[in-house]
C-alpha positions in Angstrom: -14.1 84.5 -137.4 -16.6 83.9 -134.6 -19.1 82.9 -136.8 -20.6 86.4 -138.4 -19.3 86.7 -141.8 -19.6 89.5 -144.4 -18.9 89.1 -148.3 -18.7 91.4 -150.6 -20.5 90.4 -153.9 -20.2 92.4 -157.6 -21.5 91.3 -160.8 -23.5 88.6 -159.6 -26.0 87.1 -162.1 -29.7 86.0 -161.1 -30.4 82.6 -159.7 -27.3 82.7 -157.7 -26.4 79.4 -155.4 -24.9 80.4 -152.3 -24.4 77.2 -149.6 -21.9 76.4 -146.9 -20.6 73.2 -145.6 -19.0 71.7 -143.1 -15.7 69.5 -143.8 -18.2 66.0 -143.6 -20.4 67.4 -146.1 -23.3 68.4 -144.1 -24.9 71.3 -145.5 -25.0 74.3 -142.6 -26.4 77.6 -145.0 -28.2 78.2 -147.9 -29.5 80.5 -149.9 -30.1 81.3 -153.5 -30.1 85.1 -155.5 -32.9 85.6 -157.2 -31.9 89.2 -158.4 -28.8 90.5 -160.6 -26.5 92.0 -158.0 -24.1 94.6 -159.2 -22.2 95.8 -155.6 -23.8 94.5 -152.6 -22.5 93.6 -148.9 -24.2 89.7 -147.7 -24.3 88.9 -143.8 -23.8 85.4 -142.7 -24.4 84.1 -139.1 -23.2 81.1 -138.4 -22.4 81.9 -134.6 -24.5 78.8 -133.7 -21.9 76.4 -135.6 -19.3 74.4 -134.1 -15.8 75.4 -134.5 -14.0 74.5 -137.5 -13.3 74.6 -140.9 -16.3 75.2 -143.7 -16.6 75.5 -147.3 -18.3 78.2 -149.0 -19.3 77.9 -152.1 -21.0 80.4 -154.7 -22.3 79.1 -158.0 -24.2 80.6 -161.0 -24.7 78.3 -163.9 -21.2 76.5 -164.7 -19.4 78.9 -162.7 -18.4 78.5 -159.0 -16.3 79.9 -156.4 -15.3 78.4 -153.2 -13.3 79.7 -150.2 -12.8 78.4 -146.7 -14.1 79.5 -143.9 -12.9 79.1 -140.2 -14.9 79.6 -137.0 -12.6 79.9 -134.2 
């Protein structure tokens, strides 16, 4: 990508942790779901990042998921 991202997001519970990271650990995008989603499209722009290789990771409660993300 060039640094404009779109997910698609179902069934996602209230209080929703949504963050990305760089591969050092630094912390580049947050935000946190404060409503039940059911079917909903989320824009990200990170065109202002460097190139790379970052982590994105979505977490409600005990449950997480966590892709990679490359900005070419």
């Amino acid at each position: 990508s060039n640094g404009y991202f779109t997910f698609s997001l179902t069934n996602i519970a209230s209080y929703t942790d949504i963050a990305i990271h760089d591969m050092l650990g630094n912390e580049v995008y947050k935000t946190t779901l404060k409503e039940n989603i059911a079917n909903q499209s989320m824009n990200i722009n990170l065109s202002d990042a460097q190139k790379g290789m970052y982590i994105l990771k979505i977490q409600s409660g005990a449950s997480a998921q966590v892709q990679k993300l490359i900005i070419q």
